[in-house]
N, C-alpha and C positions, 0 to 999 in steps of 0.2 A: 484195859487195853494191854496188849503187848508190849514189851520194850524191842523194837530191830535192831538195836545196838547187841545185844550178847549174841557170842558168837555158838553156834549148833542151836540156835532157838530164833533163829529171823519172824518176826514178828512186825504188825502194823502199828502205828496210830491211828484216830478216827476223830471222826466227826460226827454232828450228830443234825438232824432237820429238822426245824420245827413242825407241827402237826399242820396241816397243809387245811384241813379242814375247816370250810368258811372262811378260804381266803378271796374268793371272789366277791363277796358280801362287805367285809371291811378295808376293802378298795374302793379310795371313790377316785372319779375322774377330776379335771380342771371343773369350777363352779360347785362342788360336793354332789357331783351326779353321780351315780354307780358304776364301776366300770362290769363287763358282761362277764362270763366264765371264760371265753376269747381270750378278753383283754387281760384277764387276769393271769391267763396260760401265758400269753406275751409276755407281761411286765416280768413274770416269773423266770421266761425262758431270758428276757436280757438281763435279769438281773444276774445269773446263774453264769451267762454264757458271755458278757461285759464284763464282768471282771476279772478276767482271764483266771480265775481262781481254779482248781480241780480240787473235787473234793473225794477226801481219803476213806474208806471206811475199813472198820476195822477187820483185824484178821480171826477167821474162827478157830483158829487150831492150825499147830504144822503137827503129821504123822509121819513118822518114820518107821518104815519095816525094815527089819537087818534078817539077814538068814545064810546058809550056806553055800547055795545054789545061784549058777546064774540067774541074773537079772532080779536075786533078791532085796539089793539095797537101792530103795526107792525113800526120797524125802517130795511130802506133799505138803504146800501151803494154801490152806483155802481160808477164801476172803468172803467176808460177808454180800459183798456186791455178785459172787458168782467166779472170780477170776481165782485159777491156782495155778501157782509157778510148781514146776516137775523138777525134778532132779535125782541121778542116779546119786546114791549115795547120800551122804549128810550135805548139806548145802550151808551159809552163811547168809550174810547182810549183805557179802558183795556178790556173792556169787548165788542168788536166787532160781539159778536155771528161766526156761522156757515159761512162758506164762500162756494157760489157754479159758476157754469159759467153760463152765459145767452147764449141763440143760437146765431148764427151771426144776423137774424132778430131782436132779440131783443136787442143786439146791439146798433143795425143801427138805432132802434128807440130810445135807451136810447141816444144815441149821438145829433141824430135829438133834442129831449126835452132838451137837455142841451142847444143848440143853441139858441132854442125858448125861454129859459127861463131866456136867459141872461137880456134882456131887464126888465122884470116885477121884475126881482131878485133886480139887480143891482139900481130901486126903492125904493126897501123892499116895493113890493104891498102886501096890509093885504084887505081883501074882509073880512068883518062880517057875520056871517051866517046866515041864515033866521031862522023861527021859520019849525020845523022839520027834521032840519040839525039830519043828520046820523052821519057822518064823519067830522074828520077837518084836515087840511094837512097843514105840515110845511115842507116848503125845503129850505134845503142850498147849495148854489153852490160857485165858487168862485168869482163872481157877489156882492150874499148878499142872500135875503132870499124872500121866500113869505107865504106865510099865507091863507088860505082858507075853504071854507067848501064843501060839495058837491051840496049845492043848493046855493053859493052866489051869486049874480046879479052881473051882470055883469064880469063874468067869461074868462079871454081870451081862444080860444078852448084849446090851448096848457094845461091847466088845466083840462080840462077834459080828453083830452087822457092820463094826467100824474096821472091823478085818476084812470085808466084802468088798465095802465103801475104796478101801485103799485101793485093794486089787483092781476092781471096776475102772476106779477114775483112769489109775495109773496106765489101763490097757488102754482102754477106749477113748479117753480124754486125752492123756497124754503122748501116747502111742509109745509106753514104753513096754518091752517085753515080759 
């Protein structure tokens, strides 16, 4: 998990659910009759939504793009649930910016990148930039971090589609420019 307490790396805590499977089977009713896959979706949904509890999951990564140009410095925090808070610039624990959802495809890709990026993260790979560099991107996960530019050598690809990834979210999700 993340720590949301250090400041330029806002981060989550989580939770975690038990496997749900064949939980209508070892539910039984009053008398040790069975309760139905219904009852079970009930007892589940009050038990979830009765204890006025909300549960947290955890964050997959914040990306930060820095560059020269307007509308370059964009900070992105994506959560495992789908939700990422926007923010021009570096962002904090207090100051998270806008939170919106990503579609389930983009998701499924922010998940995928988090996998791929364990390896390089949990390094601290830093790629130097070349002469031209646009962009430079800094991610945190809970690995560690990496460091790059948009033209550094030797790039693993996972960096490039997470240079996609930013841009994408940051337009169409976030609505920033």
């Amino acid at each position: 998990m993340l720590d949301r307490s250090r400041a330029r790396g806002p981060d989550a805590g989580g939770a975690t659910f038990p496997p749900a499977a064949g939980l209508a089977g070892r539910l039984r009713g009053a008398g040790g009759m069975r309760v139905g896959v219904a009852g079970a979706a009930l007892c589940a949904l009050a038990l979830l939504a009765g204890c006025g509890e909300s549960v947290a999951l955890p964050d997959l990564f914040v990306a930060r793009r820095m560059g020269g140009g307007p509308g370059a410095g964009v900070t992105l925090l994506i959560n495992e649930g789908g939700s990422v808070h926007c923010s021009r610039g570096h962002m904090d624990a207090a100051h998270l910016g806008a939170t919106h959802q990503l579609s389930d495809p983009q998701l499924v890709l922010a998940r995928t990148l988090s996998e791929e990026l364990q390896g390089p993260s949990a390094k601290h790979l830093a790629l130097a930039p070349r002469p031209g560099s646009v962009f430079r991107y800094y991610v945190r996960d809970a690995e560690g971090w990496v460091r790059f530019a948009d033209n550094s050598a030797g790039q693993p690809q996972v960096f490039h589609r997470l240079a996609f990834f930013v841009l994408e979210v940051a337009q169409k999700v976030c609505g920033l420019d």
